[in-house]
C-alpha positions in Angstrom: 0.0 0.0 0.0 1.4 3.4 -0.5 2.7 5.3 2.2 -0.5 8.3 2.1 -2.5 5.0 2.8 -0.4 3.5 5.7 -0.6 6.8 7.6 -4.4 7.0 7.2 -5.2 4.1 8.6 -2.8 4.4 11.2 -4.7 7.7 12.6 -8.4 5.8 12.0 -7.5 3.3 14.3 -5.9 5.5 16.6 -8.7 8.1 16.5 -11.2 4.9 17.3 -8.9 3.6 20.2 -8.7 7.2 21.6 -12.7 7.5 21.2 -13.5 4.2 22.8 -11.1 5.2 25.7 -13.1 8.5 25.7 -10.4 10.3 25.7 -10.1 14.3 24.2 -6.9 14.7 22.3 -5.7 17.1 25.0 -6.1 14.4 27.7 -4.1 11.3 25.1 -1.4 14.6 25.0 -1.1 14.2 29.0 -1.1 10.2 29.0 1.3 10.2 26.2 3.7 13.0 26.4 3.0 13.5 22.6 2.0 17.3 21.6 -1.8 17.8 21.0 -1.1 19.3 17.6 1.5 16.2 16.5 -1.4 13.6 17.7 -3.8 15.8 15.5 -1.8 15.6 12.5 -1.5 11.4 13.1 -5.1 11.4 12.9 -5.5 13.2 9.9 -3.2 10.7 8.6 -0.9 13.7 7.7 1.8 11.6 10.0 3.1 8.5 11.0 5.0 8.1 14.4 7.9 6.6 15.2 8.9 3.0 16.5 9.2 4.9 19.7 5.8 6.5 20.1 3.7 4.3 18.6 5.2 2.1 21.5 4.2 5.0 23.8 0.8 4.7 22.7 0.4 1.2 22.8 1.5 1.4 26.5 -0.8 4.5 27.6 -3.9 3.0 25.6 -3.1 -0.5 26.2 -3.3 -2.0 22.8 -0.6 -4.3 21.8 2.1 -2.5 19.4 2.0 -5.6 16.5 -2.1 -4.5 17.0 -1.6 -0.2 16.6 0.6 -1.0 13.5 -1.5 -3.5 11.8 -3.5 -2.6 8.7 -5.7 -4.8 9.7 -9.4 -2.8 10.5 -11.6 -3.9 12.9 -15.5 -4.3 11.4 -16.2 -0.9 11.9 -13.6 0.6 9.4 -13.1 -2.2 7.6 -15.3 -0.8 4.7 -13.2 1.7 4.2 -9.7 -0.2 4.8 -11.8 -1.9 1.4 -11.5 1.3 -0.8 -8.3 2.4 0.5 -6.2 -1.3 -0.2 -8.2 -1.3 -3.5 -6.3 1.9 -4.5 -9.7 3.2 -5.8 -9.0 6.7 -4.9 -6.3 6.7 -7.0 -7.3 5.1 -9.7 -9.9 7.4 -10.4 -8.9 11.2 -11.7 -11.0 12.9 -8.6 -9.3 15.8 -10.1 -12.2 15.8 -13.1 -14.9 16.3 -10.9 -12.9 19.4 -8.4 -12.5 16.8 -5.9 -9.1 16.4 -4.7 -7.7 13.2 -2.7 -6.8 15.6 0.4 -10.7 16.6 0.5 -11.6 12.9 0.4 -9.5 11.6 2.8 -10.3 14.9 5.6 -13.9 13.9 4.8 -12.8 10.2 6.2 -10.8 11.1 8.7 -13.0 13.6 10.6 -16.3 11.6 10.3 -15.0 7.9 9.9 -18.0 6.0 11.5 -20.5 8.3 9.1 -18.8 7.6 6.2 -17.9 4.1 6.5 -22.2 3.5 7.4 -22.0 5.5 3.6 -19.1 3.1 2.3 -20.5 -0.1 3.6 -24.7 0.9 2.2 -22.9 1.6 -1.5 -20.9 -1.9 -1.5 -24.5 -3.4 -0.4 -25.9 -2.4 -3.2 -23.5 -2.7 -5.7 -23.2 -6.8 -4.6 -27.3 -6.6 -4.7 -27.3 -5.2 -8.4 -23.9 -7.2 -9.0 -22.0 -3.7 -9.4 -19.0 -4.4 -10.6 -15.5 -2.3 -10.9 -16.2 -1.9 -14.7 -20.1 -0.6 -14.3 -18.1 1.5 -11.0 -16.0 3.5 -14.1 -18.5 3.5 -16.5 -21.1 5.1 -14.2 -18.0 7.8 -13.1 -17.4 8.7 -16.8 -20.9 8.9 -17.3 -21.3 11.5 -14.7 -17.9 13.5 -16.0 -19.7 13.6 -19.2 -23.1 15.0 -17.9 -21.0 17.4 -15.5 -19.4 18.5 -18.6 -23.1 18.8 -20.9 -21.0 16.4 -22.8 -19.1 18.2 -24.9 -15.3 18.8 -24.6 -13.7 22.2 -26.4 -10.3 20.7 -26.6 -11.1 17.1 -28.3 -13.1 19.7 -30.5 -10.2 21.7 -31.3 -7.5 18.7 -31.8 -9.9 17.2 -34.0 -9.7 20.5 -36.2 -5.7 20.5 -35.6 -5.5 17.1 -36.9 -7.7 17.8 -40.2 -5.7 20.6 -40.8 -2.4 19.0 -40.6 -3.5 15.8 -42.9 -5.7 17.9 -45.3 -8.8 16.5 -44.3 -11.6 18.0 -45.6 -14.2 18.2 -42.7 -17.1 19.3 -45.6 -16.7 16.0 -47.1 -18.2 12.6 -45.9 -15.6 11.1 -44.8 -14.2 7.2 -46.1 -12.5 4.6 -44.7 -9.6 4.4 -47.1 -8.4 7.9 -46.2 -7.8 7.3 -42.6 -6.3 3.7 -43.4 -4.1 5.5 -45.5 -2.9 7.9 -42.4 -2.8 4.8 -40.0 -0.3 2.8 -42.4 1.8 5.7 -43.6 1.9 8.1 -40.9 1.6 5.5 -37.5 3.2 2.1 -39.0 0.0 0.0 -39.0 -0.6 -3.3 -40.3 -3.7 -3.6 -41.6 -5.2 -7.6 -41.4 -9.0 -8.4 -42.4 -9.0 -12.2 -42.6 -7.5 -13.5 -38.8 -10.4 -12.5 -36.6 -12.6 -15.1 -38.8 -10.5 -17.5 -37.9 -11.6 -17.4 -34.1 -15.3 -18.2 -33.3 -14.3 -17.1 -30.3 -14.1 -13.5 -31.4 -17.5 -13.6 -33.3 -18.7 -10.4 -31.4 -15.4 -8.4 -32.1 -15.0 -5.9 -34.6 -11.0 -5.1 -34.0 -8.1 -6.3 -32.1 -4.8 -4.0 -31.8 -1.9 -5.8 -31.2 0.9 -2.9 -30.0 4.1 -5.0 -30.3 3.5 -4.8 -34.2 0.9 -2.0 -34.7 -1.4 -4.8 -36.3 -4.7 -4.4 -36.5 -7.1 -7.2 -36.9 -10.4 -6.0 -38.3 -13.5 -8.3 -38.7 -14.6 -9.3 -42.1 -18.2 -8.2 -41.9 -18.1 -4.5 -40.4 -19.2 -2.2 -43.0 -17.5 0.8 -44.0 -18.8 3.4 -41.2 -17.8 0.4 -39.1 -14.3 0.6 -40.1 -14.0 4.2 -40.4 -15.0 4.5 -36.9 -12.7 1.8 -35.6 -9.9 3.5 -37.6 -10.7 7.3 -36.1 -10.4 5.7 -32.7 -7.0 4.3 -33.4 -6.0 7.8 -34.9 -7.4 9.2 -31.8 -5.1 7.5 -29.4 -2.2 8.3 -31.4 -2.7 11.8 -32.3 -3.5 12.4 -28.8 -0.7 10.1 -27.6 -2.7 8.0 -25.3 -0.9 5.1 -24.0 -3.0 3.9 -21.0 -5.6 2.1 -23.7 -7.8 -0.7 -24.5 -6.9 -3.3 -27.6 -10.5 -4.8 -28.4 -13.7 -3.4 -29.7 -15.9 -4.0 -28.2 -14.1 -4.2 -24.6 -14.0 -7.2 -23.1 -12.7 -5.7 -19.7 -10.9 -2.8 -17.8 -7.7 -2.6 -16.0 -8.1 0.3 -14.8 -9.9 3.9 -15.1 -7.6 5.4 -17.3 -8.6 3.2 -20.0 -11.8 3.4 -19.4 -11.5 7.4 -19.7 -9.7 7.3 -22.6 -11.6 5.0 -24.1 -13.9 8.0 -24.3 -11.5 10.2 -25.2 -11.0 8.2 -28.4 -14.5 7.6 -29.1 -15.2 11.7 -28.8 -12.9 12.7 -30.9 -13.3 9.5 -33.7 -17.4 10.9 -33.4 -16.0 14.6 -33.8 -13.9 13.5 -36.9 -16.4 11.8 -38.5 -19.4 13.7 -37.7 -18.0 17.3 -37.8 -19.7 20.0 -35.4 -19.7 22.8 -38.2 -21.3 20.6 -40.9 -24.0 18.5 -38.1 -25.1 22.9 -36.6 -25.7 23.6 -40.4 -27.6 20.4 -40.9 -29.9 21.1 -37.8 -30.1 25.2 -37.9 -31.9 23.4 -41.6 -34.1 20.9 -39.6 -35.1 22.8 -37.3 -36.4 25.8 -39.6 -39.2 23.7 -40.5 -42.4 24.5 -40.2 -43.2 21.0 -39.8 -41.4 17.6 -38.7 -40.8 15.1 -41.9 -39.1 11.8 -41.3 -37.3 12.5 -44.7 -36.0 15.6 -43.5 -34.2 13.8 -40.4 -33.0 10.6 -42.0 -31.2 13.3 -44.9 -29.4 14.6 -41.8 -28.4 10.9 -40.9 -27.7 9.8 -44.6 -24.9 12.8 -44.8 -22.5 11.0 -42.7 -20.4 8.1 -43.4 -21.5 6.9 -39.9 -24.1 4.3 -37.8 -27.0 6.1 -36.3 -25.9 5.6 -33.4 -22.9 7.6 -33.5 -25.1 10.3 -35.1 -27.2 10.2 -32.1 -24.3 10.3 -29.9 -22.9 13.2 -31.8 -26.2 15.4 -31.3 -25.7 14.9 -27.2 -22.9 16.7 -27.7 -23.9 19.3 -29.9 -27.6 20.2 -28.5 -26.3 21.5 -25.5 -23.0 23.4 -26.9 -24.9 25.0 -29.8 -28.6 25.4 -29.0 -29.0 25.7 -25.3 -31.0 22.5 -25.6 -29.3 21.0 -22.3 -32.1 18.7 -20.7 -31.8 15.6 -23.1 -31.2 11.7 -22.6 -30.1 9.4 -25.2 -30.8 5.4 -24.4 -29.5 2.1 -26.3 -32.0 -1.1 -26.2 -31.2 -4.7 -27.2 -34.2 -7.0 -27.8 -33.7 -10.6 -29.3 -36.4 -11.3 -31.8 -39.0 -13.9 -30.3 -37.9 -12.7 -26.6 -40.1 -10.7 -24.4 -37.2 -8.5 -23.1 -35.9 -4.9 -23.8 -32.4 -4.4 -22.4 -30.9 -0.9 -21.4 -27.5 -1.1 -22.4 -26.4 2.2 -22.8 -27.5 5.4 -21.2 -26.4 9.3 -20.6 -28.9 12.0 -19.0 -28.1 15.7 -19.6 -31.0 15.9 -17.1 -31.5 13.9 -13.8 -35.5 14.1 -14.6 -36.0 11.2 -16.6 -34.0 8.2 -16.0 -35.1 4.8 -16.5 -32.7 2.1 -14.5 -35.9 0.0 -13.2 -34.7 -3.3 -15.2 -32.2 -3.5 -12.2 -35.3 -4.4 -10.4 -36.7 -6.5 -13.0 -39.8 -3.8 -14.0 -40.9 -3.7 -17.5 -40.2 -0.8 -19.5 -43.2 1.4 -20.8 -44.0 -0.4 -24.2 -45.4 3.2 -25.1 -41.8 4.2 -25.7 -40.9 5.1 -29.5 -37.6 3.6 -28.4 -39.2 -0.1 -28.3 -41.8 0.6 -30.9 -39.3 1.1 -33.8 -36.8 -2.1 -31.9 -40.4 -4.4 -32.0 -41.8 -3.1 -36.0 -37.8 -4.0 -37.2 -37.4 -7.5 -35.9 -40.9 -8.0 -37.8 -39.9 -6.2 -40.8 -36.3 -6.9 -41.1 -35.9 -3.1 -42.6 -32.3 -2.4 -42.6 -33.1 0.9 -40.4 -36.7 1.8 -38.5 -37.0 5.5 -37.9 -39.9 7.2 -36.0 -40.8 10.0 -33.7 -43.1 10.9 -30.9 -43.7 13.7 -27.9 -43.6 11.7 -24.9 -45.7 13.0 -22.5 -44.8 11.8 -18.5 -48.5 12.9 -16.8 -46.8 12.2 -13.2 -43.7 14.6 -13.9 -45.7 17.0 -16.1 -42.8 17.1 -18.4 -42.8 16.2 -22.4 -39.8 15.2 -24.4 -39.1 15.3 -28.3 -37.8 11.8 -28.4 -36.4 10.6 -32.0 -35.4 7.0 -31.8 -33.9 4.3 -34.7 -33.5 0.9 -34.9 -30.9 -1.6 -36.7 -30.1 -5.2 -36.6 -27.2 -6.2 -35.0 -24.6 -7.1 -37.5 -22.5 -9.8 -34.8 -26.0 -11.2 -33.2 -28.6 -13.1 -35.6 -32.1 -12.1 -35.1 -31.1 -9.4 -32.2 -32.1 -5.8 -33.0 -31.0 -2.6 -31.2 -32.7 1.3 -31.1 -31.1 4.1 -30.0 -33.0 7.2 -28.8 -32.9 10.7 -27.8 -34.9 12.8 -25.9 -35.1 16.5 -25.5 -37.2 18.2 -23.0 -39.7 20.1 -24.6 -39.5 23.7 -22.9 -39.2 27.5 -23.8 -35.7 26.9 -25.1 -37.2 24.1 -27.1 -39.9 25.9 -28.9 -37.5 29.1 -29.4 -34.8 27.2 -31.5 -37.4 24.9 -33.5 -39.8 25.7 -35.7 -41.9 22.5 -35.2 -41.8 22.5 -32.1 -45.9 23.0 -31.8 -46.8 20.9 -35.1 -49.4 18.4 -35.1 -47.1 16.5 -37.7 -45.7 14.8 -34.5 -47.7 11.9 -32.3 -48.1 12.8 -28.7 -48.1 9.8 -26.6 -48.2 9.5 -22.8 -45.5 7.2 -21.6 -44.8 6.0 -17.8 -41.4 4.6 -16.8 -42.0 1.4 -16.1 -45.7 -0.8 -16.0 -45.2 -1.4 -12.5 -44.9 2.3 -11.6 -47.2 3.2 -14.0 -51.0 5.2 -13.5 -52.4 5.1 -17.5 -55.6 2.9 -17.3 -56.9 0.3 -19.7 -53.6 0.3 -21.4 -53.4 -2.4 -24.2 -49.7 -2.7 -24.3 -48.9 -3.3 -20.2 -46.9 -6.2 -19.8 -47.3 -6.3 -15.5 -49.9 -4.7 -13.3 -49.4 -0.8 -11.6 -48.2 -2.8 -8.5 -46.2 0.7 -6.6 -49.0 2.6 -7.5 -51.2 -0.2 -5.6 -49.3 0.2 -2.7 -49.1 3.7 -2.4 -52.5 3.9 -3.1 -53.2 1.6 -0.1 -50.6 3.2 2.0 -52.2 6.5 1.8 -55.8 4.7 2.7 -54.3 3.8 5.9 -52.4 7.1 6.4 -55.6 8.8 6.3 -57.8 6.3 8.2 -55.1 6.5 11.1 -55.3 10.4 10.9 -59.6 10.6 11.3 -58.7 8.5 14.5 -56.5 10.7 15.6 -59.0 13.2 15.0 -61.5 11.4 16.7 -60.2 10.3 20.0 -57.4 13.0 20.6 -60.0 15.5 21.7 
């Protein structure tokens, strides 16, 4: 463990063993002979005593020495004798968020039986949800990105550095072959398409990087936005000389949270590359100048791109908010497997806290009202190669509307599984200043719940699972207000 770490520890066990004693700091100063301020700074884990007087302590507070110098926590701060031996403060930039490690651990240190109640509820939940290290980083990210509206000014500007400097024309849509060209000329790459389909194994992989050679395995079947995606992110972590990386996509796992930040990095500025902000505020400032929503209007915005909807849809998270003012959005990712009853929420970032749907982590159904499922549903019937529709999703219970546009693919590594991605922009005064549409009737206004379980519409002919919270609350306010008349009743 590193040194920061030993001291820390050292002063939570000697601030407990002081407490238990019921002793001030002042009076462990008499018993000891140690200066008040020099026992302060030990508990702060600022400093670690001597051989000598931790064996003065040990004598005064009567606590073996091999026991004061243990790391060993007793059940009480052993949650957080977790975090710290797991080096999960470190591992994780606290530095993004204006948190720094100091702040953390003088929040520890000075309330220690507080936070570890804190420290111990979290890891309970996390083992109930089976929370692991990876969703840990991914959720952290997550929140650095909606901290941040998404959108980051100097992955913006390298992207424009690093047109400028290979003559890459950001007006164009941009192919494939010109950024294989810059990988095998510029970075040394190796360019192989026909290993990966070799491997079963590696079905669901569309690249492996192999640093030792700068080879790059690609998967037969990707199509071209496929590649020129996979080949932006490898440009990405050379241009921006990222080392700490990861060498599949799809991920198979995280070391560490570096990788799993720049892993962003490299997928932000692959998205900026491809899907330039100039040319994607041009295409909307058009789209929104409507006087009325047409599906042809939207899927021309798409179709001028070399890129998967879903990296469009990405793309607009990041330029809604920078651009427009148009910062309350969501954008979701569903899986469904044709002939399977189940939606999966694989992918999600909220702009906003006020709509966030996590209630498959409790097994709930998703609203079936959702444009997000309807377009997932209508392409594993139709097998279109892309399902596009739109609805204002109205959410009676938070008396908030969102503009949600939402698509839907096949998955090109899964037979018969289909995915939709969506976003959602709170309809507001912002909202109906910037688009012209905004109050159309061209647009189907549906009201949506969360989940059916949590859900008040009535005689609703897609419900998969009865209102069951509502029930509850329902009966729960019954007997709130039965209790109350007799309160009424007999406390005069």
């Amino acid at each position: 463990m590193e040194q920061d770490y030993i001291k820390l520890i050292f002063g939570l066990k000697l601030k407990q063993i002081r407490t238990d004693r019921e002793l001030s700091l002042f009076g462990l100063s008499k018993l000891s002979g140690l200066s008040k301020s020099y026992l302060n700074e030990i508990e702060k884990g600022k400093k670690y005593p001597k051989p000598d007087k931790i064996a003065s302590l040990s004598e005064h507070l009567d606590v073996p020495y091999d026991e004061m110098v243990s790391l060993k926590l007793d059940k009480n701060l052993a949650p957080i004798g977790e975090i710290l031996q797991s080096k999960l403060l470190k591992e994780i930039p606290l530095e993004l968020f204006g948190i720094q490690e100091s702040t953390m651990i003088d929040i520890i240190s000075n309330a220690p039986s507080k936070v570890t109640a804190f420290i111990s509820t979290i890891i309970e939940i996390a083992k109930n949800y089976n929370f692991s290290k990876e969703s840990f980083y991914l959720a952290s990210v997550r929140s650095f990105q909606e901290a941040n509206n998404n959108y980051f000014d100097d992955l913006e500007l390298s992207v424009l550095a690093f047109a400028k400097t290979y003559h890459v024309d950001l007006k164009q849509s941009l192919k494939s072959k010109e950024l294989e060209d810059i990988l095998i000329e510029e970075y040394g790459y190796t360019i192989n398409t026909s290993e990966l389909a070799s491997h079963t194994e590696l079905d669901n992989l569309r690249s492996v990087f192999i640093p030792k050679t700068k080879t790059l395995l690609l998967a037969k079947h990707i199509d071209d936005a496929q590649k020129t995606f996979i080949y932006a992110k490898e440009i990405a972590y050379n241009y921006l000389e990222i080392s700490e990386r990861l060498y599949t996509f799809s991920w198979i796992k995280f070391e560490n949270f570096d990788q799993v930040l720049n892993n962003f990095y490299a997928s932000y500025f692959a998205g900026a590359l491809i899907i330039p902000r100039a040319r994607l505020v041009s295409d909307l400032k058009t789209l929104f100048s409507k006087k009325s929503f047409k599906t042809k209007d939207f899927e021309r915005v798409i179709s001028n791109y070399n890129a998967s909807p879903e990296s469009i849809y990405h793309r607009l998270t990041n330029i809604l908010p920078k651009d427009f003012n148009l910062n309350s959005l969501f954008f979701l990712r569903f899986s469904h497997q044709k002939g399977n009853n189940n939606f999966e929420l694989n992918k999600e970032l909220h702009l906003s806290k006020q709509q966030s749907p996590h209630a498959n982590e409790t097994d709930e159904h998703y609203c079936r009202r959702w444009v997000s499922l309807k377009v997932i549903d209508r392409i594993s019937r139709t097998n279109n190669l892309h399902e596009f529709d739109v609805q204002i999703s109205n959410y009676p219970n938070e008396d908030k509307s969102y503009l949600v546009l939402s698509s839907a693919t096949a998955d090109p590594f899964v037979s018969d599984r289909y995915r939709s991605v969506s976003i959602g922009i709170l309809i507001n005064n912002q909202f109906n200043r910037k688009v012209a549409f905004a109050k159309s009737r061209s647009i189907t206004t549906v009201q949506v719940g969360v989940t059916c379980e949590r859900c008040a519409i009535k005689e609703c002919y897609v419900r998969q699972a009865k209102p069951v919270f509502i029930t509850s609350k329902l009966k729960d306010e019954k007997i709130a207000d039965v209790v109350n008349q007799l309160q009424e009743k007999y406390g005069k």
